[in-house]
C-alpha positions as CSV (number, residue, x, y, z in Angstrom):
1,X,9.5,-33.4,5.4
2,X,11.6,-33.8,2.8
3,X,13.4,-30.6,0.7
4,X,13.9,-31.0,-2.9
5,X,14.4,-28.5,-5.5
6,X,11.6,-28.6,-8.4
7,X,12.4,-29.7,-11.6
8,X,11.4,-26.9,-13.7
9,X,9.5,-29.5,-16.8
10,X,8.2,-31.4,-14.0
11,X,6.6,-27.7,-12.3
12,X,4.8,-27.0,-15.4
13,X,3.2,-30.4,-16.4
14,X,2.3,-30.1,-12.2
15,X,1.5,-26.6,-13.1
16,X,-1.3,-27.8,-16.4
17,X,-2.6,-30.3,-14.3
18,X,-3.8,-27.2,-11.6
19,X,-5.8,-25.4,-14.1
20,X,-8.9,-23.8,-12.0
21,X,-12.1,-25.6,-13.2
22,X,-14.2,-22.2,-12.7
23,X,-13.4,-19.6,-15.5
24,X,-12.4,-16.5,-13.4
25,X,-13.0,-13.2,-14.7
26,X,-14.9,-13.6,-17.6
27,X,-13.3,-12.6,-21.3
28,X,-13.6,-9.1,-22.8
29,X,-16.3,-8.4,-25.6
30,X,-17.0,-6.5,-27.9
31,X,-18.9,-3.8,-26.9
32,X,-22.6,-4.1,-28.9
33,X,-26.0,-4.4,-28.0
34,X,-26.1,-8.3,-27.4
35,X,-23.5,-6.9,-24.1
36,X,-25.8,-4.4,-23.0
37,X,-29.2,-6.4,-23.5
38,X,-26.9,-9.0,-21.2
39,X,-26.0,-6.9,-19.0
40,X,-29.8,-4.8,-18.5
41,X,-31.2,-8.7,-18.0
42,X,-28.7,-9.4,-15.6
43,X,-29.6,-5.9,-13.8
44,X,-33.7,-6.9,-14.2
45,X,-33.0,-10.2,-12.1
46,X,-31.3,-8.7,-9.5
47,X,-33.5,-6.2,-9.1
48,X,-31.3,-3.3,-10.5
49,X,-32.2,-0.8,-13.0
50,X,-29.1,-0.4,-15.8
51,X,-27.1,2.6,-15.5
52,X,-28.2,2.9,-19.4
53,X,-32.6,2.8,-18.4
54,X,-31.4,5.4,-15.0
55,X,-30.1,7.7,-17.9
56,X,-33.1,7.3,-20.2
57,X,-36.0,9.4,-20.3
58,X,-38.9,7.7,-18.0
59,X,-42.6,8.0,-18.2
60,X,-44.7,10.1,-15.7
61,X,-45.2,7.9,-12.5
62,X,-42.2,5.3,-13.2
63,X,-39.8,4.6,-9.9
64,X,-37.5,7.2,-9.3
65,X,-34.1,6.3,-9.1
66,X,-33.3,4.5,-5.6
67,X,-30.0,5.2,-3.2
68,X,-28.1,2.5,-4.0
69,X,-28.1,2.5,-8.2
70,X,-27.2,6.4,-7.3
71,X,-24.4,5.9,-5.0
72,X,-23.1,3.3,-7.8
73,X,-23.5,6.1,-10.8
74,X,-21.7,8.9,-8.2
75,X,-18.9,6.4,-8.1
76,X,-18.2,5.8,-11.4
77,X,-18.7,10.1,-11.9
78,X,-15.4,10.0,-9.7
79,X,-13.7,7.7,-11.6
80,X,-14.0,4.4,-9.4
81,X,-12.8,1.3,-12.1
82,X,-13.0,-1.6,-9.6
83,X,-15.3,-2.1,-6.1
84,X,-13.0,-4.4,-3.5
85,X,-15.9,-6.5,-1.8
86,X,-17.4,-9.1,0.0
87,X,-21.2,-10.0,0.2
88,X,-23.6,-9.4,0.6
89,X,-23.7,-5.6,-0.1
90,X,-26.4,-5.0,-2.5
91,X,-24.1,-2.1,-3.9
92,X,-22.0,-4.3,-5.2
93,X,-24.7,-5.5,-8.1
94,X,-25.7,-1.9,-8.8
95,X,-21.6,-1.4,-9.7
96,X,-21.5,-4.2,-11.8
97,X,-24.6,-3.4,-13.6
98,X,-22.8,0.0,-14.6
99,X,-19.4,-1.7,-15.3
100,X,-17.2,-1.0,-12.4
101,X,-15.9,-4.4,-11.9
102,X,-16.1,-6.2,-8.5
103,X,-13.4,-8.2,-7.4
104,X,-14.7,-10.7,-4.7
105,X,-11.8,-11.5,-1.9
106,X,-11.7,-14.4,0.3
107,X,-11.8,-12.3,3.4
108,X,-12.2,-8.6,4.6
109,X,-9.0,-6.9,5.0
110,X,-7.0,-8.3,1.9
111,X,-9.6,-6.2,0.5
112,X,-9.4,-3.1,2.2
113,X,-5.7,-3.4,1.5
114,X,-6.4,-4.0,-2.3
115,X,-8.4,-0.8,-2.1
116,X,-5.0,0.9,-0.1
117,X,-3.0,0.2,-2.8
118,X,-5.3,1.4,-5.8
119,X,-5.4,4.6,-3.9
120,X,-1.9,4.7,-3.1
121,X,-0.8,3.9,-7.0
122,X,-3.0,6.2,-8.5
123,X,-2.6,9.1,-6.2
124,X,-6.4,8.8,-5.0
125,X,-7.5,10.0,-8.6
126,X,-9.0,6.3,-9.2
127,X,-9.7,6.0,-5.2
128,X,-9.9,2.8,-3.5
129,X,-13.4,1.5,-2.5
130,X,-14.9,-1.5,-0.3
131,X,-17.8,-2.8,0.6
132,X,-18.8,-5.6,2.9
133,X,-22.1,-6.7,4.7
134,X,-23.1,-5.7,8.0
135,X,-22.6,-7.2,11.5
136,X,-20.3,-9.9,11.0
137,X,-18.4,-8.5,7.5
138,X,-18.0,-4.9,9.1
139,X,-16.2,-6.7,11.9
140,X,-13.9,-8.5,10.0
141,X,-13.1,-5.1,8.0
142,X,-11.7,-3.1,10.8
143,X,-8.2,-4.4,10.9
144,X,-8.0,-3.0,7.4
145,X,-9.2,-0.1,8.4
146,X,-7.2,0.5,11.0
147,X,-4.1,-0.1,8.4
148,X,-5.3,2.4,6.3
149,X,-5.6,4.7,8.8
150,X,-2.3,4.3,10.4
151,X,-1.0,4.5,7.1
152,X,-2.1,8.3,6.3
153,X,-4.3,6.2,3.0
154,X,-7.6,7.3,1.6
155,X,-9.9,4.5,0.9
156,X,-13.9,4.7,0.9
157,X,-15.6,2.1,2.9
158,X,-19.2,1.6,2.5
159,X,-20.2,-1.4,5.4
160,X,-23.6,-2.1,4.9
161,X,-25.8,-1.2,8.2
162,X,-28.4,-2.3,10.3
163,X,-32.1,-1.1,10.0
164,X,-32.2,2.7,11.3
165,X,-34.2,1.0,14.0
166,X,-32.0,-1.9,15.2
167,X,-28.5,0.2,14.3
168,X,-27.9,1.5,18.1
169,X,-29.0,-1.8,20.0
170,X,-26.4,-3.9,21.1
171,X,-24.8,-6.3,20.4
172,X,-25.7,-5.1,17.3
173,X,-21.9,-3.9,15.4
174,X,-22.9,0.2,14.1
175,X,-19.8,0.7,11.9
176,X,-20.2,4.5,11.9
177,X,-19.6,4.7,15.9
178,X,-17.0,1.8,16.1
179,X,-14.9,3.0,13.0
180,X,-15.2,6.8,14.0
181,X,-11.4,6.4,15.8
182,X,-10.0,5.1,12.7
183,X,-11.5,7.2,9.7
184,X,-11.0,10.9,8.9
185,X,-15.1,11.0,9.0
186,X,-18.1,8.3,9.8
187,X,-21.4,8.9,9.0
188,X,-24.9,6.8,7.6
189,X,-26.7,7.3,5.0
190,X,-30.3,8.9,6.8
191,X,-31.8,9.6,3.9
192,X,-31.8,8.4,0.3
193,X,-32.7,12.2,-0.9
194,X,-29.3,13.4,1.1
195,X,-27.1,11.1,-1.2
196,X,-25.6,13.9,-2.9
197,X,-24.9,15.7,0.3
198,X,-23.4,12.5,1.9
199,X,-20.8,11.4,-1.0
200,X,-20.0,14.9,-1.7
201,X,-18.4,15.3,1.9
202,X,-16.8,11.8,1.8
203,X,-15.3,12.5,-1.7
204,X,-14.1,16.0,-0.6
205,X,-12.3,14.9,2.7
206,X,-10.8,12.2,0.5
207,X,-9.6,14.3,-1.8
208,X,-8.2,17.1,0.3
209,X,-5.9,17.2,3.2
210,X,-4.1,14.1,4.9
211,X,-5.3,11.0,3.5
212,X,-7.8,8.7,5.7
213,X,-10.5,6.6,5.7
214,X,-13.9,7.4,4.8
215,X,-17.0,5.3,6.3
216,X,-20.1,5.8,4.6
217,X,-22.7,3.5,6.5
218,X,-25.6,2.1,4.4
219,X,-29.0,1.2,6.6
220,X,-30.4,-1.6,4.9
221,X,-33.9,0.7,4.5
222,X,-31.9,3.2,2.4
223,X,-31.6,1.2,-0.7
224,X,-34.7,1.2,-1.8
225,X,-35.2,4.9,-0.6
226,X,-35.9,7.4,-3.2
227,X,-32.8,9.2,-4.4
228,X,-32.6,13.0,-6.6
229,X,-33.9,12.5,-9.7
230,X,-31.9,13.2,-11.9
231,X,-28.3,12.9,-10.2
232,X,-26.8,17.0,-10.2
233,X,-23.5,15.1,-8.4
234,X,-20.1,16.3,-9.8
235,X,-16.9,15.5,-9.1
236,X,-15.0,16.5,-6.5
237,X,-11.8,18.7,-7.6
238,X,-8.9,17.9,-5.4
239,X,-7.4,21.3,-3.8
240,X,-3.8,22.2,-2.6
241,X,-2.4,24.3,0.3
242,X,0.9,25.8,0.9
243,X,3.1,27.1,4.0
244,X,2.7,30.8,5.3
245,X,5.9,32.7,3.0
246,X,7.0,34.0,6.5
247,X,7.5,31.0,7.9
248,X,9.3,29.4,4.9
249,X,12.0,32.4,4.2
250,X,13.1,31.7,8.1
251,X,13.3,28.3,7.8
252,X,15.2,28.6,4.0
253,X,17.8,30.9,5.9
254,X,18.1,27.7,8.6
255,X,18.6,25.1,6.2
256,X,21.2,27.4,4.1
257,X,23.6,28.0,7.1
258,X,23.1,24.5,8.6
259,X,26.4,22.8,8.8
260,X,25.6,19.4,8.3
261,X,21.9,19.3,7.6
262,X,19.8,15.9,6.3
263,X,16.5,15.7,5.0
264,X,14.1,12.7,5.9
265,X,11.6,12.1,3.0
266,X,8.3,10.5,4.1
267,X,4.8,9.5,2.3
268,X,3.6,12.9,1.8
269,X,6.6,13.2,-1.6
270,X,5.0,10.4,-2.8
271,X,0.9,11.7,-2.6
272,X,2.2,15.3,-3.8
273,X,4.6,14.0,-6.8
274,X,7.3,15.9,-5.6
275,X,9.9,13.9,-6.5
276,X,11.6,16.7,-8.7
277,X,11.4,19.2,-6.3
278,X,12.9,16.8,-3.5
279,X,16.0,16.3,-6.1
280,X,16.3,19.9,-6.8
281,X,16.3,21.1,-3.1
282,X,18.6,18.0,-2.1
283,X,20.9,19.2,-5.0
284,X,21.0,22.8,-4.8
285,X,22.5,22.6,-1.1
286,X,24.5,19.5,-1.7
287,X,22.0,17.7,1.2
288,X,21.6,14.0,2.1
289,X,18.5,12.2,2.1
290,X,16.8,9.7,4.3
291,X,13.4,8.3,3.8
292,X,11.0,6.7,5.8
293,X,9.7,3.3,4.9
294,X,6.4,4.8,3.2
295,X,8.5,7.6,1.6
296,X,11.1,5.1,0.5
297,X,11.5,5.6,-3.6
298,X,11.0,9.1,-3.9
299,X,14.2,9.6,-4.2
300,X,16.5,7.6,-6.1
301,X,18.6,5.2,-4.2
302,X,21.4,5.3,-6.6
303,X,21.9,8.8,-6.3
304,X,25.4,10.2,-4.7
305,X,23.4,12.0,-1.9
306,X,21.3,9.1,-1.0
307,X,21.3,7.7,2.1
308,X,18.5,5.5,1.8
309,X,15.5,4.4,4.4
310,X,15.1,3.9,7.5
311,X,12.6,1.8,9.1
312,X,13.3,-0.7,12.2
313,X,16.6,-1.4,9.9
314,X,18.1,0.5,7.9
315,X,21.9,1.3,6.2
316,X,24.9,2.5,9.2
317,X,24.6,5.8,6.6
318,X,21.3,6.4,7.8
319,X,22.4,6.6,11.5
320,X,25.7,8.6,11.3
321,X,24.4,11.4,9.2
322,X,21.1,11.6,11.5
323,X,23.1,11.3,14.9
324,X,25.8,14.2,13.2
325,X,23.2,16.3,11.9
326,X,22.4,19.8,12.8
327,X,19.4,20.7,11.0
328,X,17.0,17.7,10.3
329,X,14.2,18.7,7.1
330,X,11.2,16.6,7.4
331,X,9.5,16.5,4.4
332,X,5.7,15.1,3.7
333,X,6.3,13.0,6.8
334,X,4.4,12.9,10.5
335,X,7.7,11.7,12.2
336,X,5.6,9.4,14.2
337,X,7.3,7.4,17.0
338,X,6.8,3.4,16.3
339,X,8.4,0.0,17.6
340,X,9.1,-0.2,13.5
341,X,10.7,3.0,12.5
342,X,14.3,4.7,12.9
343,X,14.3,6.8,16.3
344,X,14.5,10.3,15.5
345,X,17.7,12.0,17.2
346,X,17.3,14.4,19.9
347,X,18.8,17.8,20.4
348,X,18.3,18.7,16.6
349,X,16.8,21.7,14.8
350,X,14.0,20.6,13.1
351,X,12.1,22.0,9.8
352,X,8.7,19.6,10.0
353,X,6.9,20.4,6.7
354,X,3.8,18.1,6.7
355,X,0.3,18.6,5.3
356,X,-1.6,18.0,8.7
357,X,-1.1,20.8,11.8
358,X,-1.8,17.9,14.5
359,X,1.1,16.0,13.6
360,X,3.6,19.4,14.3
361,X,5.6,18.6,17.9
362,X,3.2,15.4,18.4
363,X,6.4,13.3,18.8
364,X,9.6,15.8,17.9
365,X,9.9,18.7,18.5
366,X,10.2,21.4,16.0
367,X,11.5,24.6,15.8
368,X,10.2,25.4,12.4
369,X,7.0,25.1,11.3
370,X,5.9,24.5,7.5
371,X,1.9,23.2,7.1
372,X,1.1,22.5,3.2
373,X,1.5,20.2,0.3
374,X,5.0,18.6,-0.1
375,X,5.1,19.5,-3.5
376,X,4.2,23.5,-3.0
377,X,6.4,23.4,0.5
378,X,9.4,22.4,-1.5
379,X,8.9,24.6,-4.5
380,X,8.9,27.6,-2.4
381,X,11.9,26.6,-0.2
382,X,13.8,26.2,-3.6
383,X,13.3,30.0,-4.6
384,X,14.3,31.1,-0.7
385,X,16.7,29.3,-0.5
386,X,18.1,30.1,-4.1
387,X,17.5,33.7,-2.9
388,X,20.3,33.1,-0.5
389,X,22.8,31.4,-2.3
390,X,22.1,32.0,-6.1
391,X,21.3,29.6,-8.7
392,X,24.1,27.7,-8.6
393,X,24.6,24.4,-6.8
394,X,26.8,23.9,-4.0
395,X,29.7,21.4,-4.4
396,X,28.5,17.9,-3.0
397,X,31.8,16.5,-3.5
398,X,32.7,16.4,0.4
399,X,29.2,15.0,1.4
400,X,29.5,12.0,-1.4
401,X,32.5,11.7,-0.4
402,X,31.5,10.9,3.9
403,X,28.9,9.0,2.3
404,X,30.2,6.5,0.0
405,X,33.0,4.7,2.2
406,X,30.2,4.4,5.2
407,X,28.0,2.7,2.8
408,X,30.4,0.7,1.2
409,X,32.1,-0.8,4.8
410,X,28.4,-1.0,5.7
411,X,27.8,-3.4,2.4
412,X,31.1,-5.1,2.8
413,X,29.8,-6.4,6.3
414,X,26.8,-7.8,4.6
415,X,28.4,-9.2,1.3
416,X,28.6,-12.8,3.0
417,X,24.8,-12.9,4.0
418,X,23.8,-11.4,0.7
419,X,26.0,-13.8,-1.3
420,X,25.8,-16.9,1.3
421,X,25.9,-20.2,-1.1
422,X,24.2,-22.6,2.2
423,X,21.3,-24.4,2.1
424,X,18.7,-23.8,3.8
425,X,18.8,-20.8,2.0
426,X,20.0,-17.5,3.5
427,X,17.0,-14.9,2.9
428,X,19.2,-12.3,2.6
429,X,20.8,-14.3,-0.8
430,X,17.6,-14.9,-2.3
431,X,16.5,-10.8,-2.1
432,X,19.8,-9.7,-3.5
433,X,19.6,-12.4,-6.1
434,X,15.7,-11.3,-6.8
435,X,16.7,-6.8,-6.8
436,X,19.7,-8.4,-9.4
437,X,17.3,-10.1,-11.7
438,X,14.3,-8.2,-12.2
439,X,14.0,-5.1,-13.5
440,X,13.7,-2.8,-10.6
441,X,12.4,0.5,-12.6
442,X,9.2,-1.3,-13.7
443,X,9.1,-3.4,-10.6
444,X,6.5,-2.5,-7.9
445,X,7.3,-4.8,-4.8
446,X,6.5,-4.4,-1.1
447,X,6.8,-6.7,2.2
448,X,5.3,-7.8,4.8
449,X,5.6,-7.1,8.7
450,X,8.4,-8.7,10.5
451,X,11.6,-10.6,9.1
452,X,11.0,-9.8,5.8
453,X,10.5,-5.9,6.0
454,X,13.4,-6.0,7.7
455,X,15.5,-8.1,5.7
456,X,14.3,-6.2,2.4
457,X,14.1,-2.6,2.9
458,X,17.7,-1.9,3.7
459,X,19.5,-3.3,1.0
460,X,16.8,-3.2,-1.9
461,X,18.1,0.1,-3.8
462,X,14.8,2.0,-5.5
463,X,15.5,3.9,-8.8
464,X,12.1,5.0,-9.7
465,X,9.3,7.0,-7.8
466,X,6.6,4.4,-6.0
467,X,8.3,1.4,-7.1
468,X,8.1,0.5,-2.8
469,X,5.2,0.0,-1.0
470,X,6.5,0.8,2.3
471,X,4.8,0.3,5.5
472,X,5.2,-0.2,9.4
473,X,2.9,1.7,11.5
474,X,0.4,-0.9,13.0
475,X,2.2,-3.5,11.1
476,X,-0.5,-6.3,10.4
477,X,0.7,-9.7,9.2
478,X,-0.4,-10.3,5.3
479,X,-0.8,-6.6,4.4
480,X,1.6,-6.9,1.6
481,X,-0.4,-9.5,-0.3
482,X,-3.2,-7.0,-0.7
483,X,-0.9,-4.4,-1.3
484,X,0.5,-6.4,-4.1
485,X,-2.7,-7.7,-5.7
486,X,-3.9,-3.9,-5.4
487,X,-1.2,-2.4,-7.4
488,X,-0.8,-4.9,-10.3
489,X,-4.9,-3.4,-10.9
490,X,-3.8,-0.1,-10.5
491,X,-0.5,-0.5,-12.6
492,X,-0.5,-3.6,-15.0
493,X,2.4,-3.4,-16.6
494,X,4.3,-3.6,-13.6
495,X,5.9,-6.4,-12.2
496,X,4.5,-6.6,-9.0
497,X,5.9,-8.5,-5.8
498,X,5.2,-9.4,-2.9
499,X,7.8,-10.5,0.3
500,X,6.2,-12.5,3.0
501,X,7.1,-15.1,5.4
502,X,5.5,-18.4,6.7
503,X,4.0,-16.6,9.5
504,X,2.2,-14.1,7.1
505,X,0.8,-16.3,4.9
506,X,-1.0,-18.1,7.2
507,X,-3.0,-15.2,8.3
508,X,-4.0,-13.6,4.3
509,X,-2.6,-16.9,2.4
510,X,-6.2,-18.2,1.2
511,X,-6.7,-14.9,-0.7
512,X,-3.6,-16.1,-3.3
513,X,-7.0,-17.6,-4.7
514,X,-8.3,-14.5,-4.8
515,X,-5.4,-13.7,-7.4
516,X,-5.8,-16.7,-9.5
517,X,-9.9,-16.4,-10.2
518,X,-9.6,-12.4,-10.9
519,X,-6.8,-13.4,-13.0
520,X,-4.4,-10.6,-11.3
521,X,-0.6,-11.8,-11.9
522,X,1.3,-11.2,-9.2
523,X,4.6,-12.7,-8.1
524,X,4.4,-13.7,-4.3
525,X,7.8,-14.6,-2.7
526,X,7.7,-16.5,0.4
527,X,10.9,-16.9,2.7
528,X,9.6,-20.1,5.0
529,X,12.0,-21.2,8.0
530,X,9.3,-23.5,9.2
531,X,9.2,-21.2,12.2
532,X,8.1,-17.6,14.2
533,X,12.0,-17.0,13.8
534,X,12.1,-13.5,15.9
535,X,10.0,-15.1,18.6
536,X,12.6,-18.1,19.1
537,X,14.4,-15.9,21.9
538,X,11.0,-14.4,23.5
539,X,9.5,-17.9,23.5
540,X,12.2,-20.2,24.5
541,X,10.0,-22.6,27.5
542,X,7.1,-22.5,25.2
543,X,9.5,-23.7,22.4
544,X,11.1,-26.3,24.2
545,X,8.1,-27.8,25.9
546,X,5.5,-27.1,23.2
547,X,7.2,-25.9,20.2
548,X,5.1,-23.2,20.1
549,X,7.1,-21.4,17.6
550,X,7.0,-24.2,15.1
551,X,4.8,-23.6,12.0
552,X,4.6,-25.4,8.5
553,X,2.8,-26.1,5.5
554,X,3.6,-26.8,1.6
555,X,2.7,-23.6,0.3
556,X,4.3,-24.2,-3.5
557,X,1.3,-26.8,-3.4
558,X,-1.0,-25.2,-2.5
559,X,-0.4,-22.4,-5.1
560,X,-0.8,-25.3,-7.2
561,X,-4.0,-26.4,-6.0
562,X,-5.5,-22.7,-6.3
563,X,-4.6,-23.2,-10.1
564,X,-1.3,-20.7,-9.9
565,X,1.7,-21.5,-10.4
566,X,3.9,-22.9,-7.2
567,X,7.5,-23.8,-6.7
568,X,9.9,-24.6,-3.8
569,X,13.3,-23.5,-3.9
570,X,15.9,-25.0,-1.5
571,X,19.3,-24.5,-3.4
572,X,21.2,-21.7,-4.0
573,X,22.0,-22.4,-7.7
574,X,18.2,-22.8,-8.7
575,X,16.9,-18.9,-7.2
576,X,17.7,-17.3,-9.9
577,X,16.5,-19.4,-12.8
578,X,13.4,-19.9,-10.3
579,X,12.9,-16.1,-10.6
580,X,13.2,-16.0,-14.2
581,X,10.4,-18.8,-14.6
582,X,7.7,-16.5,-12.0
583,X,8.7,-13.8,-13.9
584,X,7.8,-15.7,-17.5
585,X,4.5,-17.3,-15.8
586,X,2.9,-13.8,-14.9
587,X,3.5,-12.2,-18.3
588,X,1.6,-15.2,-19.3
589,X,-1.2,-13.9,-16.9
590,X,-0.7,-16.3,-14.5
591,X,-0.4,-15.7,-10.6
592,X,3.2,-16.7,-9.2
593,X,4.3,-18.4,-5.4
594,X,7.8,-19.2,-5.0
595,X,8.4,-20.7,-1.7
596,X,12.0,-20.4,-0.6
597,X,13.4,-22.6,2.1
598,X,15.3,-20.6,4.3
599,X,17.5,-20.6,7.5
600,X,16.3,-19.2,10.8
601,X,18.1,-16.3,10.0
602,X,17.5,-13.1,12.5
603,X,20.0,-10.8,12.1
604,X,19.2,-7.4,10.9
605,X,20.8,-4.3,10.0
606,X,20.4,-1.6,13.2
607,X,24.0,-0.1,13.3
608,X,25.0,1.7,16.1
C-alpha cells in the first residue's frame, strides 16, 4: 500500500464529494403548534400518547396512562436530555414523543459508553441512559456494562425483557439475573402500577453512594400495563456523607507530622468537585500529588506540587515520591490492583478516604480509615489539620525543588521520541505536537486501551478539572470512541478527542457513523502501525508463520465514505497543519478522523 500525505484542497473537494445522502438529525424549529400537531401525529402512529394529551385532562373511561409513556415522563422529571439506544425498545418512541432525543448507535456498547460519559461530564445530574431490545441486544450490552461498572459510573440501563412467563426459561437471556454482578442493583419491572416504586429506587441508588449501574428490566407485557394515574414521581435529591470527626482529627495529626507524605487523587475528586479543596490541602502542607488515571485532571498538572498520573505508565516523579513516601493520602479513589494501574508501594501508612466501606483494605492496607464524600472528607481534614499548624502554609520550596529536576531529566529522556522528525511517524511526536496545538483548557480528550493510553497519559499535562477521561480497569478496546461522542453531548463547546489505535477501531470503528448522522463533531485521532504492536513479542511463531499480528485498513477513507471528514498523515511537517484543519472541520459541525501513520513503536514510560 502506498503512503502519501493528503493534499489539504484535494481532502476537501474528496471531503464535498462524501456528503451523507440521509439528512441526520433533523433541523431545530420553531417551537409552535404546527411542531406539536407533528409531533402528537407522530406519537398517534406509533401508538404513543403525547406527553402534552398524558398531561391533559381526560374524560371518564379514557385509557389510563400505560408503563412505558410513564417511565419516559419520570425521565425527563430527572432531567434525562438524550436516550443512548438501539431497537427495538418501544421506550425509545415514548422519549421521543416527549422530546428527549434518541441517538441511534450502530452497536450496543458505544452506547452504553456514550451514556458513561454523559454521566461522567455532568456529574450524574443529566444521568446517562440506554436502552436496547431483549435477547440478542441485552447480550451485546454487557461489555458496556461491565465498563461502567468497573469504572465506579452511574448509568441506567433499561434492556427490554422477555414475557413474565418465558423470562426464566433458558436459553432465554433475563438481563436482571445475568447483569446482577455488574450493576449496583437489577430488578424488572412486575407491575406497571409499581413504576413509581421501581424508578424511585433506581434513581436514588444512582444518585447516592459509589456510582454503578442500574438495570431496570422491562417484560414486554408491562408496556401496555396500566401505570398511576396521574404520575406523583419527584425527583430524586442527591445526598452526601462525611467521615466520623474522630477518625479524621487522627488521621489530620498523621498527615501533619508525616515526613515525606504524597497524596494519590482518584475518580471520586472528580464526582465530588473537589478540586479546591484538593489544592488547598495539597497547599497548606506543601504535599505532592499523584492521580490515578480516572482522577487524572483534578489537579492541575502545571502546578509546582504536581506529580502527575499514574496508570500502567506514568512520569519517574510518580515512582520516586511513592517508593520514598511515608504517609500515602488516598483521596476519592478504591486503590484497586489492575494489570493497568501504578502498583501501590508496600510498607506505607495509609489514609484511604473513599466513599464506599468495601473498598477499605480490599487491596492495601490501611491504617486510617476515612468513609464519605471527597469533597466533605477533604474540607474537614483542612480545618484539623489547620488546627495543627495554623493558617498559614508550609514552605514547598524543598518539595518543588526534589520535584522539578526528576521531572525534567525524566522529560529530557523523552525529548527525542516526543520531537522525532522520522517517518513512519513516531506516535509519541504526533501527541506532543497535538497537547501543543489545541487548546488544552477547553479540550476534553481521552484514549483508548493499550499503546495509546499509554503513550498519552504520561506526558499530556491537564490544566483544567475533567478535561481527561481516564480509564483502565477492564480496559475494553474502542471505549474511548463512546467516551468521546458522549462528552461532546454533554459539553458542546468542548473540543473533544479521541486517541485510538488500529486495533481499536476495528472493534467500535463502524460507530464513527454514528457521529456523522447525529451530527456530534468529534475529533478522532488514530495512531495506525498496520499492526497489534505490543503483541509482536508474545506472538512471534504466529507472526512469522501467519502474521497473525498484522492488521490494516484505510481508515481516512472510510471516514470519508461515512460522510466525515478523513485524512492520512505520514510526515512529520504536515501533523500539525493536519490538526489545525480537524480542528476547523468540527467547529464547522463536522465529525473529524485523522489517521496517522506511525512506527511500531512500544516503548513506554515505567521508570524504575
Amino acid at each position: 500500500m502506498e503512503l502519501h500525505a493528503v493534499d489539504p484542497a484535494a481532502a476537501a473537494a474528496d471531503q464535498q464529494s462524501h456528503v451523507p445522502a440521509h439528512p441526520g438529525r433533523p433541523r431545530q424549529r420553531d417551537e409552535g403548534t404546527e411542531q406539536v400537531d407533528e409531533r402528537s401525529a407522530r406519537a398517534t402512529a406509533s401508538g404513543v400518547t403525547s406527553a402534552l394529551k398524558w398531561r391533559a385532562p381526560r374524560p371518564e373511561g379514557e385509557t389510563k396512562m400505560k408503563t412505558g409513556p410513564a417511565v419516559a415522563e419520570i425521565l425527563k422529571r430527572e432531567g434525562v436530555e438524550y436516550l443512548f439506544a438501539y431497537p427495538v425498545n418501544h421506550l425509545i418512541e415514548h422519549c421521543a414523543a416527549i422530546d428527549i432525543r434518541p441517538i441511534i448507535v450502530r452497536q450496543e456498547r458505544i452506547g452504553l459508553h456514550m451514556a458513561d460519559a454523559m454521566s461522567r461530564m455532568t456529574k450524574g445530574r443529566k444521568m446517562g441512559v440506554f436502552c436496547m431490545q431483549s435477547g440478542p441486544g441485552s447480550e451485546n450490552a454487557y461489555g458496556g456494562v461491565a465498563q461502567a461498572y468497573g469504572e465506579s459510573v452511574p448509568l441506567l440501563v433499561i434492556p427490554a425483557g422477555y414475557p413474565r412467563r418465558i423470562a426464566h426459561v433458558p436459553p432465554n437471556f433475563n438481563s436482571t439475573i445475568t447483569m446482577a454482578h455488574v450493576a449496583k442493583h437489577a430488578e424488572p419491572i412486575t407491575s406497571g402500577a409499581d413504576i413509581e416504586n421501581v424508578m424511585r429506587r433506581a434513581f436514588s441508588l444512582l444518585r447516592n453512594g459509589r456510582g454503578s449501574p442500574v438495570i431496570i428490566e422491562f417484560p414486554a407485557e408491562a408496556n401496555g400495563e396500566d401505570a398511576p394515574d396521574p404520575l406523583t414521581y419527584e425527583p430524586i435529591k442527591p445526598t452526601r456523607y462525611g467521615p466520623d470527626p474522630a477518625a479524621v482529627k487522627e488521621a489530620a495529626r498523621v498527615l501533619v507530622e508525616a515526613r515525606r507524605p504524597v497524596i494519590y487523587a482518584g475518580h471520586g475528586v472528580h464526582w465530588a468537585e473537589a478540586y479546591d479543596e484538593l489544592k488547598e490541602l495539597a497547599e497548606l502542607l506543601a504535599i505532592p500529588v499523584c492521580t490515578s488515571l480516572q482522577g487524572k485532571s483534578s489537579f492541575d498538572e502545571t502546578h509546582p506540587l504536581s506529580l502527575g498520573s499514574g496508570g500502567r505508565a506514568y512520569p519517574r516523579q510518580v515512582r520516586h515520591f511513592l517508593d520514598k513516601c511515608d504517609v500515602l493520602f488516598g483521596i476519592g479513589c478504591s486503590f484497586t490492583e489492575t494489570n493497568f494501574g501504578i502498583s501501590m508501594p508496600k510498607g506505607k501508612t495509609v489514609i484511604h478516604t473513599t466513599l464506599d466501606p468495601n473498598h477499605l483494605n480490599k487491596d492495601v492496607r490501611c491504617q486510617y480509615g476515612l468513609i464519605g464524600d471527597a469533597k466533605l472528607a477533604l474540607r474537614a481534614m483542612i480545618d484539623e489539620c489547620s488546627k495543627l499548624v495554623g493558617a498559614k502554609k508550609r514552605d514547598a520550596a524543598p518539595v518543588v525543588a526534589e520535584i522539578k529536576p526528576i521531572a525534567d531529566e525524566w522529560l529530557k529522556e523523552w525529548m527525542p521520541k516526543l520531537t522525532n522528525n522520522e517517518a513512519p511517524l513516531n506516535p509519541y511526536r504526533v501527541l506532543w505536537d497535538l497537547q501543543h496545538t489545541v487548546d488544552k483548557a477547553n479540550t476534553i480528550i481521552t484514549h483508548d486501551a493499550g499503546s495509546p493510553r499509554d503513550q498519552l497519559s504520561p506526558f499530556w499535562k491537564t490544566t483544567a478539572p475533567h478535561t481527561y477521561i481516564g480509564w483502565g480497569k477492564t480496559t475494553q478496546l474502542g471505549y474511548g470512541l463512546g467516551l468521546a461522542m458522549g462528552a461532546k453531548l454533554a459539553c458542546p463547546d468542548k473540543l473533544c478527542i479521541n486517541v485510538w489505535g488500529d486495533a481499536a477501531i476495528g472493534f467500535t470503528g463502524m460507530d464513527f457513523e454514528t457521529a456523522v448522522r447525529e451530527r456530534i463533531p468529534i475529533m478522532s485521532i488514530l495512531l495506525n502501525n498496520f499492526s497489534m504492536a505490543i503483541e509482536l513479542h508474545i506472538m512471534k511463531v504466529s507472526t512469522e508463520k501467519y502474521r497473525s499480528t498484522d492488521i490494516s485498513g484505510d481508515y481516512a477513507a472510510m471516514a470519508r465514505a461515512f460522510g466525515g471528514y478523513g485524512e492520512r498523515i505520514t510526515r512529520p511537517e504536515d501533523i500539525i497543519p493536519a490538526i489545525k484543519r480537524g480542528i476547523e472541520q468540527t467547529q464547522k459541525g463536522v465529525p473529524v478522523l485523522l489517521e496517522f501513520i506511525t512506527s511500531k513503536e512500544v516503548t513506554i514510560s515505567t521508570p524504575k
